[in-house]
N, C-alpha and C positions, 0 to 999 in steps of 0.2 A: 727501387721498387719493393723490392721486402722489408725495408724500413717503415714504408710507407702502409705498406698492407698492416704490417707488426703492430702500427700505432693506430689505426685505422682498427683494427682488430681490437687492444684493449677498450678504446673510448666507445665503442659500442654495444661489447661484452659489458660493460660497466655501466652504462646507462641502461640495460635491464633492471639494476636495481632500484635505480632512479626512478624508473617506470610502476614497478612493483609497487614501492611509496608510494606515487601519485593515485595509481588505483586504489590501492586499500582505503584512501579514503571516503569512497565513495560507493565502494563495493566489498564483496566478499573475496575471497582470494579465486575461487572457483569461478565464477562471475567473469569478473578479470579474464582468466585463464580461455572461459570459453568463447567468450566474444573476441581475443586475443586473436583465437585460430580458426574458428570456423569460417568468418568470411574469408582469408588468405586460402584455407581447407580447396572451398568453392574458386576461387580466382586460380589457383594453382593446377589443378585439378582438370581445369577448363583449358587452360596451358599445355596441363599435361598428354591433352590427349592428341592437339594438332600438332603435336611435336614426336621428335623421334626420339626422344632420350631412352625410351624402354629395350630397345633392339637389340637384341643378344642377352638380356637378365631372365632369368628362369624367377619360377615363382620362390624357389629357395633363398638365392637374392634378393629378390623383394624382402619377403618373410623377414631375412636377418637386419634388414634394415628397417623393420616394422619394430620387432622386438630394440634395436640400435636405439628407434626412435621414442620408444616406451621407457628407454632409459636414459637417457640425454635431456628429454625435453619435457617429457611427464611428470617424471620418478622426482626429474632435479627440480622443476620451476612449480612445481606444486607445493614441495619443500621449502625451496625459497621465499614462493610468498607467504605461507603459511606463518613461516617463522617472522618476517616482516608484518603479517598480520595481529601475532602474537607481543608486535611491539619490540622485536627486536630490530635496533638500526641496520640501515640499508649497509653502511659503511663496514659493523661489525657483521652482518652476515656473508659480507664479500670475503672476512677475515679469515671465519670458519671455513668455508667455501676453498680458501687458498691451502689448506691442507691436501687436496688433490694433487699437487703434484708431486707432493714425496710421497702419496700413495702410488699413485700409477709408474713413479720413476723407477720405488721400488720394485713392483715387477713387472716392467717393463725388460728388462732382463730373462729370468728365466720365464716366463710366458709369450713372450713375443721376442726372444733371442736376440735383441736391437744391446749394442754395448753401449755402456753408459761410463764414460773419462772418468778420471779423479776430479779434472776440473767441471766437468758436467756435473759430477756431485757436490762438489763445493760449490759449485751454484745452487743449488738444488736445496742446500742445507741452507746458505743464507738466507736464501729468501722464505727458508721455513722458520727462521728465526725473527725475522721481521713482522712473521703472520704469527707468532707464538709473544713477541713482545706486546704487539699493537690488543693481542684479542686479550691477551691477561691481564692488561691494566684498564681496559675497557671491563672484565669481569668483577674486579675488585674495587670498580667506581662507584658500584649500587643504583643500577636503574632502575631495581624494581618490577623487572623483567625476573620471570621464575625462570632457576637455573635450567631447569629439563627443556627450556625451549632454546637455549643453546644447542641441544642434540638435533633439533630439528632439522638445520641447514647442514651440519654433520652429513646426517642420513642421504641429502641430496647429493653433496660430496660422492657417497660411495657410488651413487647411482650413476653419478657423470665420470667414476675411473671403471665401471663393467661396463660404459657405453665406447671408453676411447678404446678398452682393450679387444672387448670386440671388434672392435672396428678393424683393429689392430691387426689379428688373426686372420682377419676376410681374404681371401686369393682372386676376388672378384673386383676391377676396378670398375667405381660405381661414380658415374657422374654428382658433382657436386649436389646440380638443381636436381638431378632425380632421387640425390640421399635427403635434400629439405623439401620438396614435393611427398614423397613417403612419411617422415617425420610428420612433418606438419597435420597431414592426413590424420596418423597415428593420434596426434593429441586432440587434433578436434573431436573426433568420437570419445575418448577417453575423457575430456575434458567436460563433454555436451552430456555424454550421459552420467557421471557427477553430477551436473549442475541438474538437470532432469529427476536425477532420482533423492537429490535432497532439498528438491522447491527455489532452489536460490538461481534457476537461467534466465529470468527476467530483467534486461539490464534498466540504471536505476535512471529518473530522467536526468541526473545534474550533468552539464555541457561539460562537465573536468572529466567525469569519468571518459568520454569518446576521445577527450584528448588526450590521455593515456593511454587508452586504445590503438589512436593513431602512432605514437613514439613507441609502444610496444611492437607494432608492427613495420615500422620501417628499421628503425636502429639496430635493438638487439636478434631482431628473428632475419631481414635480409644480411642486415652490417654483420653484426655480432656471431650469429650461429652459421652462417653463410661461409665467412672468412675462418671460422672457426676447422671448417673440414677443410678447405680451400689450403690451409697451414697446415693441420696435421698430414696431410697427403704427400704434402712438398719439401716439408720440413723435418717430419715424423713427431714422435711423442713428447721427446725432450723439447724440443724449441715450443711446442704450443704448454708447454707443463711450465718452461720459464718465464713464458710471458703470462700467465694463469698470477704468476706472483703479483702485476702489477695489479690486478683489479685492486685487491682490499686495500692498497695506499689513494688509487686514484676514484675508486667510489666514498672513502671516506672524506678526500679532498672535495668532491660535487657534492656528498652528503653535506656536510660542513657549508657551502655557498649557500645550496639548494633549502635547506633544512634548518640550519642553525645546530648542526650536531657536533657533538666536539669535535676537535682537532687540536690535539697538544702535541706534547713533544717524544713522545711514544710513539705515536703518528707519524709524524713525520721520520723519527729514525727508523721506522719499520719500513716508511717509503725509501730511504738511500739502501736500507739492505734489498729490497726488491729491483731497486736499480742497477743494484752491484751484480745480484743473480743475473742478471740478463745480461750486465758487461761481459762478465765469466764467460756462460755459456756458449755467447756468441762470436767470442776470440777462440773460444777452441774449435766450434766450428769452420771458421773462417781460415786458421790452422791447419786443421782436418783438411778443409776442399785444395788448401796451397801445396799440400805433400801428395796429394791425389793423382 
């Protein structure tokens, strides 16, 4: 079952960027974003209210999971597209993106007091090697892409390791659907009043754009962002920080089918060290629970 969730988990994290691609063609990255969440906003919403999920969270709870949500899903996928918009590939921004988990592994430790193995770091570190191989020969290819927009997915990065570590610190256990019901909330507004206050919420008529819409809202927002707390909850930081490795080998491989974007042999070796990280990690946890 955790295998299952695990691989379940990267191919729909990864097919966010897929998705991002399909949109910008058609729209603006904000565009995208708000029609993205506002209808899920309203369906969720409407969910939320004949259900119980609220019962026992004070409005302080909510709140940290409002601001959780401003950083997870705002801060990072306005980033993201943005940079995808800017013309940077879907594959390489998944690359930059994979620097996240030797940010947050790093302090995961003294911030969140979680011990981190030698072999959890030697996981940790291949697979930052993998994303340091793939994204520097992709830099020195010449796309034509101005370098400052390389910082852009960066920035989302930092915003998606203040949202795990928050999350991290919480003493309050918060139901999955009520942490993406709040979320989602969160960026509809954020999202609608962007799109509002710079003329661009009018989506556009071409029939590709709603079909990105539709794959933005089933894959990466139920699949992908769903299983994403669903993992960190049961797993903790490290195991969702090692499987973070796989996306930029396996969005570059769907970029590459999808798109026609390279894939050489940089690529590919970046994918076996992302695999190795995950071997790693997961023999010493597996280790860890046999001496328990």
């Amino acid at each position: 079952m955790n295998f299952l969730l695990s691989a379940a988990f990267v191919l729909c994290w990864s097919s966010g960027f897929i998705g991002a691609k399909l949109g910008a063609g058609s729209a603006s990255a904000v565009t995208v974003l708000m029609w993205r969440f506002l209808p899920l906003a309203v369906l969720l919403l409407a969910v939320a209210v004949t259900g119980r999920w609220w019962r026992g969270l004070t409005a302080r709870d909510v709140g940290r999971q409002a601001v959780i949500g401003v950083l997870s899903q705002s801060g990072y996928l306005l980033t993201v597209y943005h940079a995808i918009e800017l013309g940077v590939s879907s594959g390489t921004t998944a690359l930059i993106d994979g620097v996240q988990p030797l940010v947050a592994g790093a302090l995961a430790g003294p911030l969140l007091h979680q011990h981190v193995s030698r072999r959890q770091w030697l996981g940790l570190c291949l697979g930052v090697g993998g994303v340091v191989v793939v994204t520097g020969a992709d830099a020195a290819a010449g796309t034509g892409v101005d370098r400052w927009a390389y910082l852009v997915p960066f920035l989302g990065m930092l915003s998606l390791v203040a949202a795990t570590l928050l999350e991290g610190r919480s003493r309050t256990e918060v139901a999955p659907a009520v942490a993406m019901t709040t979320h989602c909330l969160t960026s509809a507004v954020v999202f609608t009043a962007l799109a509002l206050g710079t003329g661009t919420a009018a989506p556009p008529a071409d029939p590709a754009f709603w079909g990105a819409i539709a794959w933005l809202v089933v894959l990466p927002t139920f699949g992908g962002y769903g299983l994403y707390w669903v993992i960190l909850r049961r797993s903790g930081v490290t195991k969702v920080n090692t499987l973070m490795f796989l996306m930029a080998p396996v969005t570059a491989v769907w970029g590459a089918l999808a798109f026609g974007e390279p894939f050489g042999p940089h690529t590919a070796f970046g994918l076996a060290l992302g695999l190795a990280a995950v071997v790693v990690v997961q023999r010493d946890r597996s280790s860890a629970l046999a001496h328990a």
